[in-house]
C-alpha positions in Angstrom: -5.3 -28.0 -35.7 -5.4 -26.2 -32.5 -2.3 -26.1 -30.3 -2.3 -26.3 -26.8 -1.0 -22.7 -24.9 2.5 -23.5 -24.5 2.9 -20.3 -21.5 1.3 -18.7 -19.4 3.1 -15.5 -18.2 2.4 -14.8 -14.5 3.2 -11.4 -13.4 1.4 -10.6 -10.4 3.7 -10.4 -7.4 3.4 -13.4 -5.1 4.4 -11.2 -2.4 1.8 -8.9 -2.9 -1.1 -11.9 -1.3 -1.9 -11.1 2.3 -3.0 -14.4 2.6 -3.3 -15.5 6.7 -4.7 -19.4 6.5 -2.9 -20.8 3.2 0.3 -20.0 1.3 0.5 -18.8 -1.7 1.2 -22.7 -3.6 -1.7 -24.1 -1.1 -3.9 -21.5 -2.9 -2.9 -21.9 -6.3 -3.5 -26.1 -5.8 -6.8 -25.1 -4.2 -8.5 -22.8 -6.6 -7.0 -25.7 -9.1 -8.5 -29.1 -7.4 -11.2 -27.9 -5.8 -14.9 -26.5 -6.3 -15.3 -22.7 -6.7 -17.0 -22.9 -3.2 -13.6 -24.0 -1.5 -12.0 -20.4 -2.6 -14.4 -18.7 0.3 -12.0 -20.3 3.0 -9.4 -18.6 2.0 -8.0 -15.6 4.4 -7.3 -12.7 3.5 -5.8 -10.4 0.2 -5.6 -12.4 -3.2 -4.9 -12.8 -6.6 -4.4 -15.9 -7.9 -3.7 -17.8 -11.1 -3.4 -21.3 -11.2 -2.7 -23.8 -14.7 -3.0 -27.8 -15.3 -2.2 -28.4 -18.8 -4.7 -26.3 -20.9 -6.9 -25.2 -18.1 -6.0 -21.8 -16.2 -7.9 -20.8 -13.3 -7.9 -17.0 -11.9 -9.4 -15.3 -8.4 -9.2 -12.2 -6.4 -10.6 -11.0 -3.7 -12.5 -7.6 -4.0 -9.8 -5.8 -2.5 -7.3 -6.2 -5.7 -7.3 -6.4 -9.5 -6.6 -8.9 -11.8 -6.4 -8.5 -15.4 -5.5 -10.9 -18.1 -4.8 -10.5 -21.8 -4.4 -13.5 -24.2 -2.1 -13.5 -27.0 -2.0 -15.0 -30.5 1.5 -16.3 -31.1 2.5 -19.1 -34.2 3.5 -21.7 -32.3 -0.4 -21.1 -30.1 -1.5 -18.3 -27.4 0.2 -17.4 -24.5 -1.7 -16.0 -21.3 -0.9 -12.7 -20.1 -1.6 -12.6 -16.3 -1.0 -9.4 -14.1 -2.6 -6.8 -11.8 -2.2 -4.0 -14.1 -2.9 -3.1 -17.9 0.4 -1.2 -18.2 2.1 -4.3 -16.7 0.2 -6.8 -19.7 1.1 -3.6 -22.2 4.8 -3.6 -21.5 5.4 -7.7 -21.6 3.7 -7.6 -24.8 6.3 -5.2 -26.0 8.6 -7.3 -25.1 7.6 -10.2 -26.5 7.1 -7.7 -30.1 3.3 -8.5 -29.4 2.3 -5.5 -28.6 0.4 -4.5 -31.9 -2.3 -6.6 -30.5 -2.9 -4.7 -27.7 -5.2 -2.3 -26.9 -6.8 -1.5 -23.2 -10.2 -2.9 -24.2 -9.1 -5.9 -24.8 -7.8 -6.8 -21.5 -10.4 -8.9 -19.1 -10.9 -8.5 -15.6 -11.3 -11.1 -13.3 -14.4 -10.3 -11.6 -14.3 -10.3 -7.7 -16.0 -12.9 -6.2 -15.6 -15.6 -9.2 -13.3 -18.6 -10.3 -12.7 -17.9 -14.1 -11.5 -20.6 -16.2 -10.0 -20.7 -19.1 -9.6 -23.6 -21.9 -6.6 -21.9 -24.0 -6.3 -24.0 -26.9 -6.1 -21.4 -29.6 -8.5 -20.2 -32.2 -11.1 -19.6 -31.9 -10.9 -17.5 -29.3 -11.9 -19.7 -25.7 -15.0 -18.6 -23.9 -14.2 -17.8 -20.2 -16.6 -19.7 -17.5 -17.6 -17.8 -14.2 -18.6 -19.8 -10.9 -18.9 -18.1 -7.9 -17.5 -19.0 -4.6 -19.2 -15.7 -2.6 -22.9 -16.6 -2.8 -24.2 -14.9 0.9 -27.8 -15.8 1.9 -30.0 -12.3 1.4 -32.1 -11.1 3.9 -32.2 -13.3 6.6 -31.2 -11.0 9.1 -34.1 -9.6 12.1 -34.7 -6.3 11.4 -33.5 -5.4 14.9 -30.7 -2.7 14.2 -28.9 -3.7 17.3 -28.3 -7.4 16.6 -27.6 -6.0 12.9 -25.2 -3.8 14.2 -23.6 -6.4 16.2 -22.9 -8.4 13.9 -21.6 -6.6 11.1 -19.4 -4.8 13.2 -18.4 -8.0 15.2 -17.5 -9.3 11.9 -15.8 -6.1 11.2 -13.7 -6.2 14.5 -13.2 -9.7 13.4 -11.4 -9.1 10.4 -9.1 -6.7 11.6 -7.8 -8.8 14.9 -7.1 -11.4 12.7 -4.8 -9.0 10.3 -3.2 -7.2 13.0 -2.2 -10.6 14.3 -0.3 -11.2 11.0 1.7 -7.8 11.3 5.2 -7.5 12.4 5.0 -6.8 16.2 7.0 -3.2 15.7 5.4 -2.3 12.3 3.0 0.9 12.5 -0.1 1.3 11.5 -1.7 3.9 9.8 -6.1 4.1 9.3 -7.2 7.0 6.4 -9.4 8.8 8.5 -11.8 11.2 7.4 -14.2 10.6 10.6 -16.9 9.4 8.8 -18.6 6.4 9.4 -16.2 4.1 7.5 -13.0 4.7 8.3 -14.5 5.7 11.8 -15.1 2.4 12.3 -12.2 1.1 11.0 -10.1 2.7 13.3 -12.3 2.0 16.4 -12.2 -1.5 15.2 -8.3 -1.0 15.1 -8.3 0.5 18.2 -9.9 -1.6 19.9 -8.3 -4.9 18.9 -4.9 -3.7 19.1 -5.6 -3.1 23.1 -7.3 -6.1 23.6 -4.3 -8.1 21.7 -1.9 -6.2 24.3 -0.1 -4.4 21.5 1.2 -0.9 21.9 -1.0 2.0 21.0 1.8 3.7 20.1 2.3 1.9 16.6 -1.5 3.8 15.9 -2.3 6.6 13.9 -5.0 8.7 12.4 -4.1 10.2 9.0 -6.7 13.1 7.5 -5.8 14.3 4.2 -5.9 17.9 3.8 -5.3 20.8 1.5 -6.3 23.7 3.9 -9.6 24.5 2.5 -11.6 21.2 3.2 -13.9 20.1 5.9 -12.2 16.5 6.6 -9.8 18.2 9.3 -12.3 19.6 11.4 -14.5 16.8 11.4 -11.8 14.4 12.0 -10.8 16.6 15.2 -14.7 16.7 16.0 -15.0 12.7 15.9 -11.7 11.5 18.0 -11.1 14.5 20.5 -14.8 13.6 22.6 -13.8 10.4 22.6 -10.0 11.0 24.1 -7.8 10.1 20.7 -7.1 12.8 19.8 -3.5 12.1 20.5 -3.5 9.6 17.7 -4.9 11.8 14.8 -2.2 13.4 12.2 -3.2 16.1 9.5 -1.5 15.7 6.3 -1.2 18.5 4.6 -0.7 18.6 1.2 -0.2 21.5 -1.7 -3.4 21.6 -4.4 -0.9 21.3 -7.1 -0.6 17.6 -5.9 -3.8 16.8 -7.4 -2.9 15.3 -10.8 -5.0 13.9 -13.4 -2.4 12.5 -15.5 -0.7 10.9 -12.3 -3.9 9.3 -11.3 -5.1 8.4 -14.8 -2.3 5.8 -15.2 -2.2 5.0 -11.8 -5.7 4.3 -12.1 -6.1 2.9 -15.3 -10.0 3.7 -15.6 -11.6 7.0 -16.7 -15.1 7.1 -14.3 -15.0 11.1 -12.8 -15.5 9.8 -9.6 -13.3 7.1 -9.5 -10.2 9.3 -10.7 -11.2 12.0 -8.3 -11.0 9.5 -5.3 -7.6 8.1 -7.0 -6.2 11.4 -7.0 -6.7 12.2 -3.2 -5.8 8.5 -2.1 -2.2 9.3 -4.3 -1.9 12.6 -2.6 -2.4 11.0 0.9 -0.4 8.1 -0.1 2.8 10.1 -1.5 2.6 12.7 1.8 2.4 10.1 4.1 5.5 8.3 2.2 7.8 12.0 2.1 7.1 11.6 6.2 7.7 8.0 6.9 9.9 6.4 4.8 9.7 2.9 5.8 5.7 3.3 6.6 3.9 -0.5 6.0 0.5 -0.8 6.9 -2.7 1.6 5.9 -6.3 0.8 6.4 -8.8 2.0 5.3 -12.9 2.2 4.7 -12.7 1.0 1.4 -16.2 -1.2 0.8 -18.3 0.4 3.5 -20.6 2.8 1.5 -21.3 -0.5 -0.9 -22.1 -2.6 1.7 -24.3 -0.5 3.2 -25.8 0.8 -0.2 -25.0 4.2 0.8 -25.0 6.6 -2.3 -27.5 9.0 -3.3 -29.7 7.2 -5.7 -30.8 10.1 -6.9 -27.6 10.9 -8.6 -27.9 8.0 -10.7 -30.7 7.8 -13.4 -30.8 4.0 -14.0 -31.3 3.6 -10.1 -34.4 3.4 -8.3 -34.1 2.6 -4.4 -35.8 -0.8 -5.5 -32.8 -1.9 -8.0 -30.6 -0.9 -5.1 -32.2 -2.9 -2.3 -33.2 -6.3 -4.6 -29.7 -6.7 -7.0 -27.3 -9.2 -5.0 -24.6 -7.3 -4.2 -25.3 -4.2 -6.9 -22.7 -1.9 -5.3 -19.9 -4.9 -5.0 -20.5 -6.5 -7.7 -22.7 -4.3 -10.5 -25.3 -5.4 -12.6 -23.3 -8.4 -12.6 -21.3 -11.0 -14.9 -22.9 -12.3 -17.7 -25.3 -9.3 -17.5 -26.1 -6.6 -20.2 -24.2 -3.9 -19.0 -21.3 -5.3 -17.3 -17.7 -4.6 -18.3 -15.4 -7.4 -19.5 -13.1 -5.2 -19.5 -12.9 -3.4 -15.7 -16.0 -5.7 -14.4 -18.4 -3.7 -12.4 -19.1 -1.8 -8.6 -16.5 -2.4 -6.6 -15.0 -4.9 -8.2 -13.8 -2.0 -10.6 -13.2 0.5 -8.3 -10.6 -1.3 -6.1 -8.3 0.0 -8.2 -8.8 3.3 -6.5 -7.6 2.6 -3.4 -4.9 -0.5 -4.3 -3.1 1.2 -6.7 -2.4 4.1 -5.2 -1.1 2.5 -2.0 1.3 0.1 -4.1 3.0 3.1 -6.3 3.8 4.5 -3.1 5.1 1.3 -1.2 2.0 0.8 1.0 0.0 -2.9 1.8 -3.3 -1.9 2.2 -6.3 -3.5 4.1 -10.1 -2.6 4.2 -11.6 -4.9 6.5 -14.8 -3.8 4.8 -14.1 -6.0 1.6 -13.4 -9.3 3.3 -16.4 -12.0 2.3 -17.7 -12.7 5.9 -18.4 -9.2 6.3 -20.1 -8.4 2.6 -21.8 -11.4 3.9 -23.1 -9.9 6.5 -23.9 -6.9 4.6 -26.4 -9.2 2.6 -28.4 -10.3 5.5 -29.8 -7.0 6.3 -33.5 -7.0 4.9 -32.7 -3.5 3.4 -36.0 -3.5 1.8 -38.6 -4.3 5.1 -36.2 -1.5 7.2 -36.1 1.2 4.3 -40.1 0.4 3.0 -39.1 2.2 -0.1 -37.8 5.5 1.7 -33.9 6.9 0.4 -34.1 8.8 3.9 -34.4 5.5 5.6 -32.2 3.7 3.5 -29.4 7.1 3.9 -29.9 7.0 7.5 -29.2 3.3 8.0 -25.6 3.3 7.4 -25.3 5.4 11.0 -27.8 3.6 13.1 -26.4 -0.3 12.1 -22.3 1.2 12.7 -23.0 2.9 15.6 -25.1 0.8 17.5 -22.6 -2.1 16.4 -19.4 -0.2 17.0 -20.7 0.6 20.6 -22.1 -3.2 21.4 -18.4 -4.4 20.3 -15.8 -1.7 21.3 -18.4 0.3 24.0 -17.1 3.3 22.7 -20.3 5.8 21.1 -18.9 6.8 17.8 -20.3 10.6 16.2 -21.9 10.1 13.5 -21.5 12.7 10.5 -23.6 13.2 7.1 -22.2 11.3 4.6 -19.1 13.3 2.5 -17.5 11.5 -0.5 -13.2 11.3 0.1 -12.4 13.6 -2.4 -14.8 16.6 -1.3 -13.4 16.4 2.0 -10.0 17.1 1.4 -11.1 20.2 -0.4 -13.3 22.1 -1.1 -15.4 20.6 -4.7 -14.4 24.3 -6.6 -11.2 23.8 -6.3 -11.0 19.8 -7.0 -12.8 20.4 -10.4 -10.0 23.2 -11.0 -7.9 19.9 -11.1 -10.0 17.4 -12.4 -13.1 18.8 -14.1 -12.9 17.1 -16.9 -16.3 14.5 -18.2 -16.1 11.0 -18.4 -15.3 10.8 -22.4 -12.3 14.0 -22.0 -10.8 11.5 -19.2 -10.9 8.3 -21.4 -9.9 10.1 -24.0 -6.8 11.5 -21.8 -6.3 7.9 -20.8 -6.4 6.2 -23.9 -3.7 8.6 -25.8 -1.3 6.6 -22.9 -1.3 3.7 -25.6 -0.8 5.7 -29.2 
């Protein structure tokens, strides 16, 4: 007969929720009691797990991870919960469960979902998914200037009401590459911080740099026309700081890409940390490029600009849960790659922010009729990204923000000769590098 789960083993940090309209408890009861749609409300950075007798209920936001790994014990299974696969590895050992373990078999809590779980023992329970982020899809105009309002009002949005939350001497620190992200982001930042009265003196600009890259100078080009440069800091950092092993396990994911942009967000992270020892708060453009479906399509052979522009939420999201060729095991878009940028910033001490990630803004994002503006043109559709964030940046902050051709993080810190010097390895010589953490 099967046993009910007699624990469930939270590890995630409740300290670790930036949550700005609930506590942590309110949450918890909420994502318990109520219908998936009543998770939308809540404010801010999550991850949440939540158990009545057999049932256990898990949500994040896209901003975070949150893995889970159950275990077969005799007496019934016990729940793993925690936002990292070395975190699940290393209670399993000591619990002696550990030859059960492998990375593959962890789950994901895919962003954007309520998963519940009936953990009654064998067989194995069947997770259920219900969404509580389900934006309407193009019902924006196709006038770029109320577009750009909006998404950027939502944008500005966002990040008054999390600088409201901060400590009233705590600094705060934007990655800044000067592209149109974390451009934005720090316009945005700027922007609300003077209209809240708080002193521009807790702001600054950090650029990543290893001497060779273009970041720096187009960093300098973006803030100096608009008299900031003041607030702008280059840190430079030595090329031997790019480590793959370092960003492997900090990572925990094998993607080329996603390592690469792990591996500059460290090296950021740990020379901002050797400055400021007691340094809080970084934001950051995290989310931007998805919502705007800003990558080259072209690099990506099961893309056409028509998957891009009709898949809900492709570049958040994926294919999607429940589809072919989504991962149970790191989920999809996104929702996989937050890793990236949250991991990195915890190792070194950091709470991060992208206002970029935060539903009413995605939501935004999926109003724009992408396919009536674009009409089946990449140009369009690359070009869009600019017009809707500048015209919005300037009809909320009046500022006119450059705009620069789109440059990934990691080939703008250095030049891409010298980052595959580091990291040129392919996708299966990285998960096999990753794997061979768990022999």
């Amino acid at each position: 007969m099967d046993r009910s789960v007699e624990r469930v083993v939270d590890l995630v940090d409740p300290d670790a929720n930036s949550l700005r309209n609930s506590t942590v408890e309110e949450a918890r009861r909420l994502l318990l009691t109520g219908p998936p749609e009543a998770v939308r409300d809540l404010r801010g950075s999550f991850a949440l797990v939540a158990r009545e007798g057999t049932t256990v209920r898990m949500a994040r936001s896209l901003d975070r991870p949150l893995r889970y790994f159950l275990a077969k014990r005799a007496e019934g299974p016990a729940l793993f919960v925690a936002s990292r696969i070395d975190e699940l590895y290393h209670a399993l050992q000591k619990e002696g469960l550990d030859e059960q373990f492998h990375p593959s078999y962890t789950r994901m809590v895919p962003a954007h979902h309520v998963v519940e779980l009936q953990v009654v023992g064998c067989p194995d329970p069947e997770p259920t998914y219900r969404r509580f982020l389900s934006p309407g899809r193009n019902t924006a105009s196709t006038d770029l200037d109320e577009i750009g309002r909006a998404y950027v009002g939502a944008l500005a949005d966002e990040t008054a009401e999390w600088l409201k939350t901060l400590p009233e001497r705590e600094p705060v620190g934007v990655s800044f590459s000067g592209g149109i992200d974390s451009g934005a982001v720090f316009l945005v930042t700027y922007h609300g911080m003077k209209a809240l009265g708080m002193s521009l003196a807790r702001l600054k600009a950090f650029t990543l740099t290893f001497g060779d890259g273009p970041d720096l100078a187009q960093a300098r080009a973006f803030l100096e026309p608009l008299g900031l440069g003041l607030f702008h800091e280059a840190v430079e950092v030595e090329p031997s700081a790019i480590d793959v092993d370092e960003a492997l396990a900090t990572l925990e994911d094998y993607k080329p890409l996603d390592v690469e942009c792990a591996a500059m967000a460290l090296a950021l992270c740990r020379g901002i940390r050797e400055r400021y020892a007691s340094w809080r708060y970084l934001a950051d453009g995290d989310g931007g490029d998805e919502n705007l479906k800003d990558y080259p399509v072209e690099e990506n052979p099961e893309l056409t600009i028509r998957s891009v522009v009709n898949n809900p939420m492709l570049y958040q999201e994926g294919w999607g849960v429940g589809k072919l060729k989504h991962s149970a095991t790191y989920s999809g878009g996104l929702s996989r790659a937050a890793a990236r940028t949250f991991a990195p910033a915890r190792k070194y001490g950091f709470t991060g922010f992208s206002p970029f990630t935060a539903p009413d803004v995605v939501a935004v994002a999926e109003s724009i009729p992408f396919d009536a503006l674009t009409k089946g043109s990449t140009e369009r559709l690359y070009a869009l990204k600019g017009e809707v964030v500048s015209r919005g940046v300037k009809a909320v902050t009046g500022m006119e923000m450059p705009v620069f051709p789109k440059r990934r993080f990691q080939h703008g810190a250095t030049t891409e000769g010298r980052l595959r010097e580091r990291l040129g390895m392919t996708e299966g010589e990285l998960r096999k590098r990753y794997l061979a953490r768990y022999r």
